[in-house]
TORPA-4810 file (N, C-alpha, C, O; in nm, 3 decimals):
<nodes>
NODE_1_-4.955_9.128_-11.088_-4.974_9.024_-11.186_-4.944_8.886_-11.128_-5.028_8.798_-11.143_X
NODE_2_-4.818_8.857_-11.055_-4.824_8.760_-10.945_-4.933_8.687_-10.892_-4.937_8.564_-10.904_X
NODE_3_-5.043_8.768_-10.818_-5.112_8.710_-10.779_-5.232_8.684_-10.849_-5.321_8.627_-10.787_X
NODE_4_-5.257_8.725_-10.999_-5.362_8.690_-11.059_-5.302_8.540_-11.147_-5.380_8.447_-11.169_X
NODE_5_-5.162_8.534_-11.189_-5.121_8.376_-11.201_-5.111_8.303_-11.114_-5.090_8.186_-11.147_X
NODE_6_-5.121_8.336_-10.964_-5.127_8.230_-10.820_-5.254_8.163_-10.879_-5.271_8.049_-10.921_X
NODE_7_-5.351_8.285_-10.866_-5.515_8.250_-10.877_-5.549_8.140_-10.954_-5.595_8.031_-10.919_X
NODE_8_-5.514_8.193_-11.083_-5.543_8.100_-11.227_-5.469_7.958_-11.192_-5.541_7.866_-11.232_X
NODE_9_-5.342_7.909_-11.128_-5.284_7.810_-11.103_-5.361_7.774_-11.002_-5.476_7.763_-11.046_X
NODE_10_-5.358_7.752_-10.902_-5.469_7.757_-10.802_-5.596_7.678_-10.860_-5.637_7.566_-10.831_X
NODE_11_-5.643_7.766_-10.946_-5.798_7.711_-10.989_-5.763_7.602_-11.076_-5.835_7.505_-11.054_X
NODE_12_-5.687_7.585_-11.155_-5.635_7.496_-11.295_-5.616_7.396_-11.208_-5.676_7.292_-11.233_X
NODE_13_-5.523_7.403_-11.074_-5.453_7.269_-11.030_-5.595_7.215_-10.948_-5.588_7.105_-10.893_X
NODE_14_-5.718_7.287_-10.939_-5.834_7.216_-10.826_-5.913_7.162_-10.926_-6.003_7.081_-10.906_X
NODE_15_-5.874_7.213_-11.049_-5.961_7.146_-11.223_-5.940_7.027_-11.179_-6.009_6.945_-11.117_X
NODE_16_-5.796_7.031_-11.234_-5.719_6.868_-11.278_-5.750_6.773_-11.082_-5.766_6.653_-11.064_X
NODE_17_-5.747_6.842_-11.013_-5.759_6.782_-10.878_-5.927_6.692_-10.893_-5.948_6.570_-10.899_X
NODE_18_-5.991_6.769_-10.896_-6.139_6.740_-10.908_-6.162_6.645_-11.058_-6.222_6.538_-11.047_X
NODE_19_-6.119_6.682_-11.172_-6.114_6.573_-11.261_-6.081_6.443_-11.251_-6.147_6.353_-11.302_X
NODE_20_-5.963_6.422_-11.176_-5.912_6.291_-11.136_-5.992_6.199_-11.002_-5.986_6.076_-11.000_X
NODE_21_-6.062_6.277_-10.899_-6.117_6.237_-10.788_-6.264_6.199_-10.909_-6.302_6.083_-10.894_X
NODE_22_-6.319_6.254_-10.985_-6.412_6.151_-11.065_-6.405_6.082_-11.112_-6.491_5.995_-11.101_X
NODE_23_-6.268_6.061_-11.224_-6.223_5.971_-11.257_-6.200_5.840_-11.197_-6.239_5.734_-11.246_X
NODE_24_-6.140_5.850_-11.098_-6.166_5.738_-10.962_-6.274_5.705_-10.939_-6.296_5.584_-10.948_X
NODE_25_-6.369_5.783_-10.904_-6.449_5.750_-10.849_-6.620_5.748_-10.948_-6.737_5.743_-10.910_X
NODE_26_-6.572_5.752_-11.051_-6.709_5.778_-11.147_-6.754_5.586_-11.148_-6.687_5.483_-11.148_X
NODE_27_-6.909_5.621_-11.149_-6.957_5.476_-11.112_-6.968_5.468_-11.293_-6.919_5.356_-11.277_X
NODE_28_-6.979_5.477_-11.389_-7.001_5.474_-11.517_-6.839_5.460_-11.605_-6.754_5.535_-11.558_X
NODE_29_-6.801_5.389_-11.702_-6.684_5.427_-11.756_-6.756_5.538_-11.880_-6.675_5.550_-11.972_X
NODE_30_-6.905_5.634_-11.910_-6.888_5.697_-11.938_-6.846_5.836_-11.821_-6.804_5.944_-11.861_X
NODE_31_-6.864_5.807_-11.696_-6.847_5.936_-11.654_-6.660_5.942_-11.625_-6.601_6.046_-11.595_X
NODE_32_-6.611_5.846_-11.637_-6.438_5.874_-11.645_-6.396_5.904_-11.766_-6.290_5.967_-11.769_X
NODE_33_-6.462_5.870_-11.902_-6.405_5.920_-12.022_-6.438_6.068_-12.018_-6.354_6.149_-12.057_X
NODE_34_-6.550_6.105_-11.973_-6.585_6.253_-11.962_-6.464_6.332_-11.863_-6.414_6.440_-11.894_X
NODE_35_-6.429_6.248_-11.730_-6.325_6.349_-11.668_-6.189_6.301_-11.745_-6.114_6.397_-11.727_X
NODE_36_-6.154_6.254_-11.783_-6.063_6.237_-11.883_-6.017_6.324_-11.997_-5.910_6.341_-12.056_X
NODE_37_-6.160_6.379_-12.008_-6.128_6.476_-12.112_-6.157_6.625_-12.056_-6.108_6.723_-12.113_X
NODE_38_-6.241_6.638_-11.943_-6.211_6.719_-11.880_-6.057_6.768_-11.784_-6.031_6.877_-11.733_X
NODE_39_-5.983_6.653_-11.788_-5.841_6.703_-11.703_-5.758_6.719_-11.843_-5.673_6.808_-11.843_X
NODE_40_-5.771_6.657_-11.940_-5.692_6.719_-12.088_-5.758_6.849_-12.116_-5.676_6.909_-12.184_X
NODE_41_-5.831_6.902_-12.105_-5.864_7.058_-12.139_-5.799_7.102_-12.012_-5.719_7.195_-12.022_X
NODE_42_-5.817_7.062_-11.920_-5.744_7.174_-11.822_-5.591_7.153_-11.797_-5.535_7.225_-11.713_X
NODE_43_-5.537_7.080_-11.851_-5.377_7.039_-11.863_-5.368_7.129_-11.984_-5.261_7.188_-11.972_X
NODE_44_-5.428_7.168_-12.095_-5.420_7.209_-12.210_-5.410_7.333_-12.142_-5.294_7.366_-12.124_X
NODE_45_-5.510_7.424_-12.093_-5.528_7.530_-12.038_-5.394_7.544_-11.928_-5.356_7.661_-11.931_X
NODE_46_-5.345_7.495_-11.872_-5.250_7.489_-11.785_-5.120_7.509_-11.876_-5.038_7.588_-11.830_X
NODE_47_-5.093_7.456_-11.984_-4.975_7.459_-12.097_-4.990_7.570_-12.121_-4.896_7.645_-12.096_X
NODE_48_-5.119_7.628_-12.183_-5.141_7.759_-12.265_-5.066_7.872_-12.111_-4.994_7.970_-12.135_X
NODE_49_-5.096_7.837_-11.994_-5.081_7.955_-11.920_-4.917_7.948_-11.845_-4.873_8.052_-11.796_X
NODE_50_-4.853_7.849_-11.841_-4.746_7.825_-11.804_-4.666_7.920_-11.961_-4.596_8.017_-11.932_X
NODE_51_-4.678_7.894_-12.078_-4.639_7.957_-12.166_-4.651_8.123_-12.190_-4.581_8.191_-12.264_X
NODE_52_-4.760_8.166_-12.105_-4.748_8.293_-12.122_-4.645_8.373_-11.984_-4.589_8.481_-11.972_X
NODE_53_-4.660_8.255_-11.899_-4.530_8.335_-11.776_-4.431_8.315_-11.818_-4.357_8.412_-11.833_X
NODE_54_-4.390_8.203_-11.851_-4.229_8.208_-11.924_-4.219_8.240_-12.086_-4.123_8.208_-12.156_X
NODE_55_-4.324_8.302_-12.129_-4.277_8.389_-12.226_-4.200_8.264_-12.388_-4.150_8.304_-12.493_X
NODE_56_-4.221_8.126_-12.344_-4.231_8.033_-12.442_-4.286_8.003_-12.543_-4.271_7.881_-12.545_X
NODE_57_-4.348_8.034_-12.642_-4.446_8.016_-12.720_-4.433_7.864_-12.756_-4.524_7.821_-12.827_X
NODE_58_-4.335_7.776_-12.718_-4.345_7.637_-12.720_-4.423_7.559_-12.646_-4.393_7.441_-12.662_X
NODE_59_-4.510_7.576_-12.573_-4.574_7.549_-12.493_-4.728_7.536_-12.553_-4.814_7.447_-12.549_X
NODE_60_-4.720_7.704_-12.627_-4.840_7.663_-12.711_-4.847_7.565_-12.863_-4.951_7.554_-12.927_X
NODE_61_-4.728_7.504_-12.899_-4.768_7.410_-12.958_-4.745_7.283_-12.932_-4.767_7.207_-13.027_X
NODE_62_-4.701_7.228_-12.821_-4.765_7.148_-12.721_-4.847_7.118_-12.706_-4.873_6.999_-12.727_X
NODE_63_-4.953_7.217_-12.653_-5.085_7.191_-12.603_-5.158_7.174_-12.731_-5.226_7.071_-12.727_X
NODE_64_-5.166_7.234_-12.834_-5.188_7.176_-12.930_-5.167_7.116_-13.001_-5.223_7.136_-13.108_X
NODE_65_-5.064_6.995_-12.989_-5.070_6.869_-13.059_-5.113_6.771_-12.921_-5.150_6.656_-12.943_X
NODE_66_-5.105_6.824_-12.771_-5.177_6.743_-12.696_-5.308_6.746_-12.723_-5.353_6.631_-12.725_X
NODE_67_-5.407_6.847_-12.748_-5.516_6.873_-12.737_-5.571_6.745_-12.869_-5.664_6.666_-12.854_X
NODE_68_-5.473_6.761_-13.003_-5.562_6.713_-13.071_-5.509_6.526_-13.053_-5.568_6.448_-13.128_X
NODE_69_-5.441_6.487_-12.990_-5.362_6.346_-12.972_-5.500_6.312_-12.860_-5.566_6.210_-12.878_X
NODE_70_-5.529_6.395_-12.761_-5.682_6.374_-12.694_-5.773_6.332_-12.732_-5.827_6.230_-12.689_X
NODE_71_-5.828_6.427_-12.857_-5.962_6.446_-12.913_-5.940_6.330_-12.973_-6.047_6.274_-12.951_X
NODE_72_-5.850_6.223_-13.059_-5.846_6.135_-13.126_-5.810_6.010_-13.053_-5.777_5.925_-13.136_X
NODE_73_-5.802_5.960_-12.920_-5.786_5.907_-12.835_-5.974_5.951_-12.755_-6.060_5.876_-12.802_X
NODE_74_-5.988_5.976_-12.729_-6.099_6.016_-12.721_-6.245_5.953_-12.797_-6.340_5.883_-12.762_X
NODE_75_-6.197_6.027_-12.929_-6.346_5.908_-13.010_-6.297_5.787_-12.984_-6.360_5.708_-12.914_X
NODE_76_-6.151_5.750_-13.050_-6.166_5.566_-12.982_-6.153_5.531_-12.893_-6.122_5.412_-12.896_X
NODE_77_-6.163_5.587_-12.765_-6.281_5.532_-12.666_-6.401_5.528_-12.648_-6.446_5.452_-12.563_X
NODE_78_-6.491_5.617_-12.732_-6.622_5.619_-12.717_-6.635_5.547_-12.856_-6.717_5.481_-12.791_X
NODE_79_-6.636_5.527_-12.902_-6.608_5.433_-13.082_-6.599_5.263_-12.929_-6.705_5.213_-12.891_X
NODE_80_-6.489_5.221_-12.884_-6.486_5.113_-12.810_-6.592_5.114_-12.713_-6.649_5.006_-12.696_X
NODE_81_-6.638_5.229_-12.636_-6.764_5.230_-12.506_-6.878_5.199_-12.604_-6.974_5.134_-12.563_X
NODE_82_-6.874_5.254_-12.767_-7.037_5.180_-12.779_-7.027_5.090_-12.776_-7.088_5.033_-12.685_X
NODE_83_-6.926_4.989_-12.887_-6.952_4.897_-12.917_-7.003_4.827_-12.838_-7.094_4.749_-12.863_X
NODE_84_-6.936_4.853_-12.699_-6.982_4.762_-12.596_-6.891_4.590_-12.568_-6.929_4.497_-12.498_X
NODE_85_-6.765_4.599_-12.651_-6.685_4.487_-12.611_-6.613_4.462_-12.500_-6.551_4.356_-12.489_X
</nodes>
């Protein structure tokens, strides 16, 4: 079981790795709001799985009041990207 949570950490931490190298580097500020919300799902996913090794169930409501503090941070940035100010 060890090494199938290496795996999953592993892949989660090359998520959030690769989310942020677009973020930097996205020529659009829509393509950084997109990895933006792509490294909050995988930070979310990362909470959910850190909580099942240590056996915390605090973790999962964490990620879900992160998840939804995102999603609402989120429209008002794209609510501010239309407007276009």
């Amino acid at each position: 079981m060890n090494t199938i949570v290496i795996i999953f950490l592993a892949v989660i931490g090359a998520g959030i790795l690769l989310g942020v190298l677009r973020m930097l580097i996205g020529p659009t500020s829509s393509d950084r709001a997109v990895a933006v919300d792509t490294i909050t799902t995988t930070v979310v996913a990362l909470l959910v799985l850190l909580g099942f090794i240590f056996q915390r169930y605090v973790y999962l409501d964490v990620s879900l009041v992160y998840s939804v503090l995102s999603f609402v941070g989120l429209v008002a940035l794209a609510r501010f990207l239309e407007r276009g100010i």
